[in-house]
N, C-alpha and C positions, 0 to 999 in steps of 0.2 A: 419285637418278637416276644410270642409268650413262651414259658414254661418248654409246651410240647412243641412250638418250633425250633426250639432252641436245641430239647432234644433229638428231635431229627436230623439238626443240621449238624451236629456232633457223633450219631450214629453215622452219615452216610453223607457227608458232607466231602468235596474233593477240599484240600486246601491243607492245612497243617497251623499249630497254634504258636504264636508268639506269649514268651514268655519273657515280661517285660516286672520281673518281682526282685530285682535284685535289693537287699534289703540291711541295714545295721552294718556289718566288719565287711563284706562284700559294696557298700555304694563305693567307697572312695578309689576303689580298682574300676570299678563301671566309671566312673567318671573318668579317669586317670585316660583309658583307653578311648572316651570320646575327646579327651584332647581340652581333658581340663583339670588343671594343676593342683593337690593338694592346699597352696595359699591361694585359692581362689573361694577360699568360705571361710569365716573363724570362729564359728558355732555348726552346732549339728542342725537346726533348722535351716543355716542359709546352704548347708551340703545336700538337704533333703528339698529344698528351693530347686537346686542346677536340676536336682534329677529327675525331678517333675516336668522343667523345663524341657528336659531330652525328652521325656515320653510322649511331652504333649505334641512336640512336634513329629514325633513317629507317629501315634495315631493321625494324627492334625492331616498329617500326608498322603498325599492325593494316590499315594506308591499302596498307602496301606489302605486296603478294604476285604472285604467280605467274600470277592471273589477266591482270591486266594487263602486269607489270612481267616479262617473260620473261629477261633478265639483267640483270647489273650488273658495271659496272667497278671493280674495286679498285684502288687505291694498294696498293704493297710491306707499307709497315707498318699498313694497312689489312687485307691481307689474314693476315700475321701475329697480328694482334691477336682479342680475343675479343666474340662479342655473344652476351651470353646465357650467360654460360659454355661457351662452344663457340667453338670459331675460328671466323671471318668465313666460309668460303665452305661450311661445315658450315653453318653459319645459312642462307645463301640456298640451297641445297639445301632444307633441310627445310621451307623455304614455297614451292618449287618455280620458284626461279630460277637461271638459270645462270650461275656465277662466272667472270670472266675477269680477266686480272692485265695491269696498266699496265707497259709492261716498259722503254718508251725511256727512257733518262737524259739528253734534255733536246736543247737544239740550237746546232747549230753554227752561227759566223757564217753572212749572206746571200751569197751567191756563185749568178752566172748568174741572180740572182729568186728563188732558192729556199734553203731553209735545210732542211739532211740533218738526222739524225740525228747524235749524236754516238757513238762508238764504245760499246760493250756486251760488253767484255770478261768479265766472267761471266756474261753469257747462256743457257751452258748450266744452268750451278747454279742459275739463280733456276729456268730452267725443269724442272729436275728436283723441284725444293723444291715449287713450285707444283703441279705435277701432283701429285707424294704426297698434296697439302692436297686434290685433288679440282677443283680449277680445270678447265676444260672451254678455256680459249684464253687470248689475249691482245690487247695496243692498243700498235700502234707508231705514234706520233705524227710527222709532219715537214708543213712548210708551204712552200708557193707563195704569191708576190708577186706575182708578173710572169708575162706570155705570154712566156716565152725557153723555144724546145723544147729544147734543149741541157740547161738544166736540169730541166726537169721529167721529162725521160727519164730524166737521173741520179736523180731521187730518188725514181722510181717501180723502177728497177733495185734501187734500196736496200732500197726496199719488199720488192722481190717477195725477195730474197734473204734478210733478215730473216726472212722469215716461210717460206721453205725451210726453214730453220733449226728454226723452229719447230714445223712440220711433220712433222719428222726425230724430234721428241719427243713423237709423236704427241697434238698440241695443234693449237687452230684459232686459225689468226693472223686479225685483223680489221687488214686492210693501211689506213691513215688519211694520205694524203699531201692534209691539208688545203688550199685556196685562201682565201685570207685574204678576205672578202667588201668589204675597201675597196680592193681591189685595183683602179685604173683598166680592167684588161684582164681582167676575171674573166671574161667570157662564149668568151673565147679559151680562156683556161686549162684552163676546163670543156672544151671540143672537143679542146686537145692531152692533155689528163689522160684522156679517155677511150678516144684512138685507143690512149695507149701504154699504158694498163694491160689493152687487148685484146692488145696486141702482146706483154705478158708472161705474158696469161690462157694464149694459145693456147701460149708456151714450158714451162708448166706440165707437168709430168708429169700423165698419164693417170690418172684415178681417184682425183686431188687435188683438193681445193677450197679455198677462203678465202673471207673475209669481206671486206669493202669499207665503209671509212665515210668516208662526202666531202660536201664543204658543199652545202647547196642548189644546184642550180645556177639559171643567171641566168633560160636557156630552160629548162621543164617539158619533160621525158620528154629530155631530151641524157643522162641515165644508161640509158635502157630498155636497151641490146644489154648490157649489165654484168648489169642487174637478170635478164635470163634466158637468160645466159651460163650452161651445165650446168659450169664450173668456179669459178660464184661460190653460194655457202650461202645469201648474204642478204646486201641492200646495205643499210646503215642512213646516218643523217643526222644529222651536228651540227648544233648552234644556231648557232655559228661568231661570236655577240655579239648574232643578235637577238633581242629580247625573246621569251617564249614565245610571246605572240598573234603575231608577228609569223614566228616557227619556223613554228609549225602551222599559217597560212595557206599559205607559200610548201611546206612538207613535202605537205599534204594538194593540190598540182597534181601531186605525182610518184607512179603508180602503183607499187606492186613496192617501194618504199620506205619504213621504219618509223626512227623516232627513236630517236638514241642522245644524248638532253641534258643535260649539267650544269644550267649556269648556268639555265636556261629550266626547268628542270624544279625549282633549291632558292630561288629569287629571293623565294619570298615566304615561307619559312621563318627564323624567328627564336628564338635561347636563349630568350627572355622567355616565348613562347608555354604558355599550360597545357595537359597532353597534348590535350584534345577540341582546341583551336585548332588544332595541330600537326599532329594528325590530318587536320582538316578542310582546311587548308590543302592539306596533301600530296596527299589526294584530291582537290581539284579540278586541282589540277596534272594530276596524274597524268590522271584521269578526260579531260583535252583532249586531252593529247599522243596517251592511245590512241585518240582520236575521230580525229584528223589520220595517224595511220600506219594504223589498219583500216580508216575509212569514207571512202574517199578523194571519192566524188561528193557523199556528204551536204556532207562537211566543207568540202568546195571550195563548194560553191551558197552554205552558210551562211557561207562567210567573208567 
């Protein structure tokens, strides 16, 4: 796929994105949950070993393709690494999905409710490295606590500048300034998070788009002016911690909105499994989440 297929198929693509970037204080819970124990590594290369392993066999699988699964998010040395004997985002290409590279390096204390990004001083080189591999964008992660506008401006400013950046290297940034869902004030947060990421849409240079991925919100349709803003591509949705039946209910009230899940999407995925189980497992995952992103009235009546 080139470039502009790539963006088409993320414009207007049915399916939803696997976000397989779990990374650094977050791998040894992702492993833990695929049913591999803490003393099963005793350096960090052989912990960053299993989890390649897991991914390789989630892509590898015959469950995951292009029909439904239209991208997926890498981790750094994720996308480094090989499935199949081919680098990672050569692999998702050739089953017709589009790679994009996890790029934040993690977060700064809470300050004002909200936690930035922490600084990304070779930003440009990952994003130079990345595009040569064929990478089509990125996922820059930061979180909201609290309804304090003060900071959710600041860290949507971060956002959109971030992904200027990005932009600049001709990549599609998927701007991700998460609302923690046990947040007392999340239904606020959703209303100030959606005024100022208009207020950065419209600062946007002319004939630039981005991506958007932000948690459920509390009220259905509080995203719609985002979702068909002509300077957003596609607005997707994390799990944010709840379970998948519990994702794809509140996903399948928001029109214009398709899934980007980790956790929701590997939760029933285990090392133990023998490939048919692993298979089967992954395709029923899979098979709901794109129920809940493409059939939005079935999926809502049935849930």
């Amino acid at each position: 796929m080139q470039f502009s297929e790539m963006n088409a198929k993320m414009a207007d693509g049915d399916g939803f994105i696997a976000a397989l970037d779990q990374s650094g204080g977050s791998t040894p819970k992702a492993l833990k949950g695929y049913g591999i124990e803490d003393d099963a590594w005793s350096s960090e290369e052989e912990m960053f070993g299993l989890i390649h392993e897991m991914r390789s066999r989630i892509i590898s699988s015959d469950a995951f393709t292009g029909d439904k699964v239209i991208g997926a998010i890498l981790f750094e040395r994720t996308m480094d690494g090989q499935v199949g004997g081919v680098p990672t985002p050569s692999a998702l290409i050739a089953k017709g999905i589009v790679p994009f590279i996890k790029i934040d390096k993690g977060l700064e204390d809470e300050a004002e409710g909200v936690q930035l990004m922490k600084p990304m001083p070779t930003l440009d080189a990952l994003l130079e490295r990345s595009k040569a591999l064929g990478v089509f964008g990125t996922k820059e992660r930061s979180v909201i606590h609290s309804a304090n506008a003060e900071g959710i401006a600041k860290i949507v400013k971060q956002q959109f500048e971030i992904g200027l950046q990005v932009l600049s290297h001709g990549m599609m940034p998927i701007i991700e300034p998460e609302v923690n869902i046990k947040s007392e004030t999340r239904a606020e947060c959703d209303k100030i998070l959606a005024a100022e990421i208009l207020k950065n849409l419209e600062a946007l240079p002319e004939g630039k788009q981005v991506m958007l991925k932000l948690s459920l919100p509390v009220v259905p349709g509080t995203f719609d002016a985002l979702v068909s803003h002509p300077k957003v591509l596609r607005v997707v949705a994390l799990s944010g911690g709840f379970s998948r039946s519990e994702a794809c209910v509140e996903l399948a009230k928001n029109t214009g909105i398709i899934a980007s899940f980790s956790r929701a999407l590997l939760s029933e995925l285990r090392a133990q499994m023998s490939q048919a189980e692993f298979d089967g497992a992954l395709a029923e995952a899979i098979d709901e989440i794109y129920t809940a992103s493409t059939q939005k009235a079935e999926a809502a009546a049935t849930a």
